[in-house]
C-alpha positions in Angstrom: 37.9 -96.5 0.2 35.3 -99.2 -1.2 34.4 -96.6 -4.2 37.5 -95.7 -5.5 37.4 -98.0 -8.6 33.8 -98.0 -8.8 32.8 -98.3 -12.5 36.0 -100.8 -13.2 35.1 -104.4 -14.6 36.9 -106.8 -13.3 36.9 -110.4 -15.7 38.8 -113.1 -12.7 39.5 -116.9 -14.8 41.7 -117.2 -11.8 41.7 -120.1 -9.1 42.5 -120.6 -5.9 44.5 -118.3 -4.2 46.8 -115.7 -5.5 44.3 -114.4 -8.0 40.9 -114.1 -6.2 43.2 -112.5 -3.5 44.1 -109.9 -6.0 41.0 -109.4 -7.1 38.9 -109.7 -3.9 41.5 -106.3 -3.2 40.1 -104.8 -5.9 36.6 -105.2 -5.2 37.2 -104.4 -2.1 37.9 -100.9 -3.4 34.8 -100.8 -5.7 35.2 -102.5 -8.2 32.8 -104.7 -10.2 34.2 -108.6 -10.1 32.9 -111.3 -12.0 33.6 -114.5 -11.2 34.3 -116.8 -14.6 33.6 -120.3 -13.1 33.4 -124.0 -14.9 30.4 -125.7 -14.7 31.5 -127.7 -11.4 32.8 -124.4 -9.7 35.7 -122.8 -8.6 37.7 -125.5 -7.4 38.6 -124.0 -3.8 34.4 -124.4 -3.5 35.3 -127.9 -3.1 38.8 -128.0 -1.9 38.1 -125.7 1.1 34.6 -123.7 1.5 36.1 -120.8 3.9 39.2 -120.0 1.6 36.6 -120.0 -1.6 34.3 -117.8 0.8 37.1 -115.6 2.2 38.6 -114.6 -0.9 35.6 -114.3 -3.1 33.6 -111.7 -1.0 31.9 -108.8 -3.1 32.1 -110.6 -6.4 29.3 -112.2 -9.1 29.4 -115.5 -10.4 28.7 -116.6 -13.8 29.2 -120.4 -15.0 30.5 -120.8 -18.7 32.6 -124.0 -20.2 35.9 -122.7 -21.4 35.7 -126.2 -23.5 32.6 -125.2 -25.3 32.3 -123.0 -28.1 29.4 -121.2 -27.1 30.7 -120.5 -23.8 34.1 -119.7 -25.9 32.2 -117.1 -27.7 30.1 -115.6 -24.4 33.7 -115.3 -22.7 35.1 -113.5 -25.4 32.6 -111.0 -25.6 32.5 -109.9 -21.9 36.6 -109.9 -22.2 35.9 -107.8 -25.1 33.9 -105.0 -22.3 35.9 -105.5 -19.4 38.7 -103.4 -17.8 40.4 -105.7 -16.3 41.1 -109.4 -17.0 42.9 -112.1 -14.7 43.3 -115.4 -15.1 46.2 -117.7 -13.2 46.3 -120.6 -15.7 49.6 -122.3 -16.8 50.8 -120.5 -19.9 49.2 -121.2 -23.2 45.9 -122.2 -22.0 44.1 -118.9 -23.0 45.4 -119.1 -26.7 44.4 -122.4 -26.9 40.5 -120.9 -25.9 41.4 -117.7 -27.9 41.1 -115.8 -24.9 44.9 -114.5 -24.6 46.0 -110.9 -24.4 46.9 -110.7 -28.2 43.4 -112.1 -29.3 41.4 -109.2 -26.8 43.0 -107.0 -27.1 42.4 -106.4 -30.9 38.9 -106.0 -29.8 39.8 -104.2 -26.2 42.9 -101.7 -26.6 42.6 -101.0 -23.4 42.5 -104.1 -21.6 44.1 -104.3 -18.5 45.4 -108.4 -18.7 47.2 -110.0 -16.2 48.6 -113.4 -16.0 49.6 -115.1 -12.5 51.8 -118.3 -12.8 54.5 -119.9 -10.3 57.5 -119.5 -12.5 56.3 -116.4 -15.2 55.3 -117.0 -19.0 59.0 -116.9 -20.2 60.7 -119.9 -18.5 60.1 -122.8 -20.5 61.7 -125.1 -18.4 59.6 -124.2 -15.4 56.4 -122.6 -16.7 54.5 -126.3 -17.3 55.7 -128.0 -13.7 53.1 -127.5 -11.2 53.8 -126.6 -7.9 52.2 -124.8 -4.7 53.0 -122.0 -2.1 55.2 -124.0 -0.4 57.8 -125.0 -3.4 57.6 -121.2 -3.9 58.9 -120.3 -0.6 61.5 -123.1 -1.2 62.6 -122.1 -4.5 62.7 -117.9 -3.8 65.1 -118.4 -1.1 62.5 -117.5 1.3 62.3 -120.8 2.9 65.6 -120.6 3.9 65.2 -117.4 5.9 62.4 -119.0 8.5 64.5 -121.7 10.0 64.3 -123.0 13.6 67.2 -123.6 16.2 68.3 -126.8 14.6 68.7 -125.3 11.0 65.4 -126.7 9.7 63.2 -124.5 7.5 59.8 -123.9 9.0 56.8 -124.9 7.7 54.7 -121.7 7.4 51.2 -122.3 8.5 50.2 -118.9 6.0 50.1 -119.1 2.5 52.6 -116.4 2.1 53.4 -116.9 -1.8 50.3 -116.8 -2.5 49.3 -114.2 -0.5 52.1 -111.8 -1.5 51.4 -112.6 -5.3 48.0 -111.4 -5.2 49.2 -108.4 -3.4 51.9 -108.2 -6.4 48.9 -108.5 -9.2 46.8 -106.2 -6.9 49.4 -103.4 -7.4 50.7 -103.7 -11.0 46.8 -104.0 -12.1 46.2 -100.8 -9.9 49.4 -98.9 -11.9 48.7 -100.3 -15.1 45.0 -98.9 -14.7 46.7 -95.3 -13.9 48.8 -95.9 -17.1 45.8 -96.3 -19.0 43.9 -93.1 -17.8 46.8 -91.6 -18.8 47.5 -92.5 -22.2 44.6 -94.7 -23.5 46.9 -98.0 -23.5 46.5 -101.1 -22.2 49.0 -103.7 -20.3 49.9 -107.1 -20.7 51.6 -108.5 -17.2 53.3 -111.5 -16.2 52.9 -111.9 -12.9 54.9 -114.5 -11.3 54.7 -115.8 -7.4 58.8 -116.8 -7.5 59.3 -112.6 -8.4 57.1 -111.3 -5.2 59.6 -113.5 -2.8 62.7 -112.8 -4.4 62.0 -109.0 -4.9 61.1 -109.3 -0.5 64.7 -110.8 -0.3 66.6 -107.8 -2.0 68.4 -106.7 1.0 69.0 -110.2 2.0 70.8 -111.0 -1.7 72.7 -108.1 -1.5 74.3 -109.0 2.1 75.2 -112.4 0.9 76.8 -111.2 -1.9 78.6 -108.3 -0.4 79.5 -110.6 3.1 78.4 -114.0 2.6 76.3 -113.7 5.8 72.6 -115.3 4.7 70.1 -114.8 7.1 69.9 -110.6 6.0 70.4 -108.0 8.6 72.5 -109.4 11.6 70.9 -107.2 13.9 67.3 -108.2 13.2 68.2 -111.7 12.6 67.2 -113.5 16.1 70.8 -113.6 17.3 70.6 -110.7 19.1 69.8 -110.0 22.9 68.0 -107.2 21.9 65.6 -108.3 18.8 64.6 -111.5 20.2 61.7 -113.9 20.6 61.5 -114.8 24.5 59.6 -117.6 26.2 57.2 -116.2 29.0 56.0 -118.1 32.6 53.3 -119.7 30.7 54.9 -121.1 27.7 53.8 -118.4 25.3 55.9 -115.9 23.7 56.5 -112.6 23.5 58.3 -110.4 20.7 61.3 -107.3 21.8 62.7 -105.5 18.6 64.0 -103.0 20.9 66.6 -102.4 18.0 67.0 -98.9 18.2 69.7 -97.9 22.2 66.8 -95.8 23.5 63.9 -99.1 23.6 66.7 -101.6 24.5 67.7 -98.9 27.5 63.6 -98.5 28.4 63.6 -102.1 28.6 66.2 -102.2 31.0 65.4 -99.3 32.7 61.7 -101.3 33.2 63.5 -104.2 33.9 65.7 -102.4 36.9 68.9 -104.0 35.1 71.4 -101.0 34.0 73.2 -103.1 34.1 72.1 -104.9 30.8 72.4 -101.6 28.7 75.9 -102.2 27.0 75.1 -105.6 26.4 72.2 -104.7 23.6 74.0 -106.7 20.6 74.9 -109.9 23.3 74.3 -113.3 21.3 71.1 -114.4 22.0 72.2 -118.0 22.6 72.9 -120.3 25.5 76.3 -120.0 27.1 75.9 -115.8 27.5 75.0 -114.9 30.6 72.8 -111.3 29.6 70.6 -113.9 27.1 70.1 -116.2 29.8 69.7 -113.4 32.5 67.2 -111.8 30.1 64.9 -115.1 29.0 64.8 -115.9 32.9 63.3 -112.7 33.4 60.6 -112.9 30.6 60.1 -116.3 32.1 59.4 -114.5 35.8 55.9 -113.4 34.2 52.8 -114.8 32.2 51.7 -113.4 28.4 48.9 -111.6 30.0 51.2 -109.5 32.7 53.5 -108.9 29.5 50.5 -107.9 27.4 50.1 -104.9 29.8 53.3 -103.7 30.0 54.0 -103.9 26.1 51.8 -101.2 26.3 53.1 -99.0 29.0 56.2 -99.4 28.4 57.1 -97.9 25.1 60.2 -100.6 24.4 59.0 -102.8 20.7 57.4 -105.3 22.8 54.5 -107.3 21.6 52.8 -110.7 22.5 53.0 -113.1 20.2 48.8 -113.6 19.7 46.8 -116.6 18.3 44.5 -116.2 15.4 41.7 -116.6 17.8 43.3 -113.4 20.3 43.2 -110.6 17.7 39.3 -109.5 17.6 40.5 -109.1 21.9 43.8 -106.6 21.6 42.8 -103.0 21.8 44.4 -102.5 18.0 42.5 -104.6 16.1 39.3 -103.0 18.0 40.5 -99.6 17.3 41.7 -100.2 14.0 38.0 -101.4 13.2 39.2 -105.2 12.3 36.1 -106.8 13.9 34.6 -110.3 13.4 31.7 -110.3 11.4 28.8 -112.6 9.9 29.4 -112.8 6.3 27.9 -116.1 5.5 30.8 -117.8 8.1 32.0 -116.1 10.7 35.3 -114.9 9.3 37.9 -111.3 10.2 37.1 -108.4 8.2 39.8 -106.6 5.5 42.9 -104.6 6.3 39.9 -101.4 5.3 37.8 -100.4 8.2 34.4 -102.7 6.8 31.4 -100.5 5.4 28.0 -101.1 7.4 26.5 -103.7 4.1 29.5 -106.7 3.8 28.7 -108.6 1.0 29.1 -112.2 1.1 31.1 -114.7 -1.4 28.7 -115.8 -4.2 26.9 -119.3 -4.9 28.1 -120.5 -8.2 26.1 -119.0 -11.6 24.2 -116.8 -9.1 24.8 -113.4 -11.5 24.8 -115.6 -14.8 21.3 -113.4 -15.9 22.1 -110.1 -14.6 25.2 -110.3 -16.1 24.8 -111.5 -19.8 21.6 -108.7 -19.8 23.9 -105.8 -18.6 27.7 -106.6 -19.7 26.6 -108.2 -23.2 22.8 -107.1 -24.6 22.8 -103.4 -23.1 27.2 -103.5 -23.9 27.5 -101.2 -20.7 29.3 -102.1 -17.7 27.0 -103.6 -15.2 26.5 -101.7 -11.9 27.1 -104.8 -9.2 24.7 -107.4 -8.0 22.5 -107.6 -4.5 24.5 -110.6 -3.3 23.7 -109.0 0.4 
């Protein structure tokens, strides 16, 4: 898996988040990544060590003012090489430098060029507002699907905008790459944040529209007996989805309540007496007894884990997901981890290696020994 796109350049101008999530993915697959940085660093260095070191894994640094016309020029030139560019500023800042897709790719046909903004390059009323993950959620709907008992949104605690939009640039750069094998051209995309969330909601647009019920499936929705998040003895909680009649019967087969099977769609509310029957029972025993019998019991049940439990549940052992030392102590990618992890990169760390291979030699550079 960490080969696949060896021999790809990857130029990231992006900050933060969304796009050193993106391309952290592709390095993670093989591909060379360096890291454009200003002369004081990437700002997440600053803002928050662990998300700079998390999501900048694998990669090379190199330090170069985007104010400077020297630096201009140097930028230019490795764009001018590269397979892949992304940058996440807001829209019009790379003309201004003469570093937008029109201006490379004169020089670099090819190029792969992706932009990730909030709101998209085309929305001139929204395209200059700042904003973060959270007024993403808010304003793709999204917000309003995670709400608590009393009707208020809840405030995620995971940067899911973010997240997913990285995800979103990970894939179109991936496709666009294909596209380019195919037929020698390059790709110009607008990534936005706003279009990841909204295009997760389709089925949840399409049932308000066709019913004018807002919360998407009804079934799935938390008001049912039977897809429900329950409370246990010791104040934890543990997850059924036994949507399908087969788990919900298991369960209550488990349970030694027959009794409960025709009452799989009950509300899931106070006031019905299979709900209440059935949280009482969760209630009888601890997260730990329930851990064992998720397992045994082959009914959709799962605990509802900490961050700190997963490196302890027989999946994330099996599937390979391990804590490792990689400069911090941090939990490895969604990819089983090779033996040699590289870590994140100190800031200009590559800034020889890479003007001598990228720009004097004009090959692609082979990857640094940022062990």
């Amino acid at each position: 898996m960490e080969r696949m796109l060896e021999g790809v350049c990857v130029l990231d101008f992006s900050r933060y988040l969304p796009g050193p999530y993106a391309t952290l993915r592709l390095a993670e697959k093989g591909a060379d990544v360096v890291l454009v940085e200003p002369p004081e660093g990437e700002p997440s260095r600053s803002l928050n060590s662990t998300v700079f070191a998390v999501n900048n894994r694998l990669k090379r640094s190199i330090v170069l003012d985007l104010k400077d016309a020297n630096d201009q020029n140097t930028a230019f030139k490795l764009a001018s090489t590269a397979d892949v560019i992304v940058e996440s500023y807001r829209p019009g800042v790379m003309k201004r430098i003469g570093l937008d897709y029109a201006k490379v790719q004169e020089h670099n046909p090819g190029i792969v060029y992706c932009s990730i903004t909030g709101y998209g390059q085309a929305t001139p009323q929204m395209n200059s507002l700042a904003s973060h993950d959270l007024n993403y959620m808010a304003l793709s709907g999204m917000l309003s699907q995670l709400k608590g008992d009393q009707g208020k949104p809840v405030h995620p605690s995971v940067q899911i905008a973010d997240f997913l939009g990285g995800l979103t640039a990970s894939e179109m750069i991936l496709s666009a790459l294909v596209h380019r094998y195919r037929t020698g051209e390059g790709s110009y995309l607008d990534v936005a944040l706003t279009d990841g969330l909204y295009a997760m909601l389709n089925t949840n647009v399409a049932l308000a529209k066709e019913s004018g019920y807002n919360k998407g499936i009804n079934e799935i929705s938390g008001e049912k007996v039977c897809y429900h998040i329950y409370e246990t003895m010791d104040g934890r909680y543990i997850a059924l989805a036994a949507l399908e009649p087969k788990f919900w019967r298991s369960f209550c087969q488990y349970a030694g309540r027959s009794d409960w099977i025709e009452h799989q769609f009950t509300r899931a509310e106070k006031g019905f007496s299979i709900f209440e029957k059935v949280s009482a029972y969760f209630c009888s025993k601890p997260l730990e007894e329930w851990m064992e019998i998720s397992l045994q019991v082959d009914c959709c049940l799962t605990p509802v884990l900490e961050i700190g439990e997963l490196e302890h549940h027989p999946l994330w052992k099996q599937r390979a997901m391990e804590i490792r030392e990689g400069g911090l102590t941090q939990l490895a990618t969604m990819y089983p981890a090779p033996a040699t992890r590289k870590r994140s990169p100190k800031k200009g760390e590559h800034q020889t290696e890479i003007i001598e291979s990228w720009l004097r030699k004009g090959v692609h550079p082979t990857g640094g020994d940022n062990q």
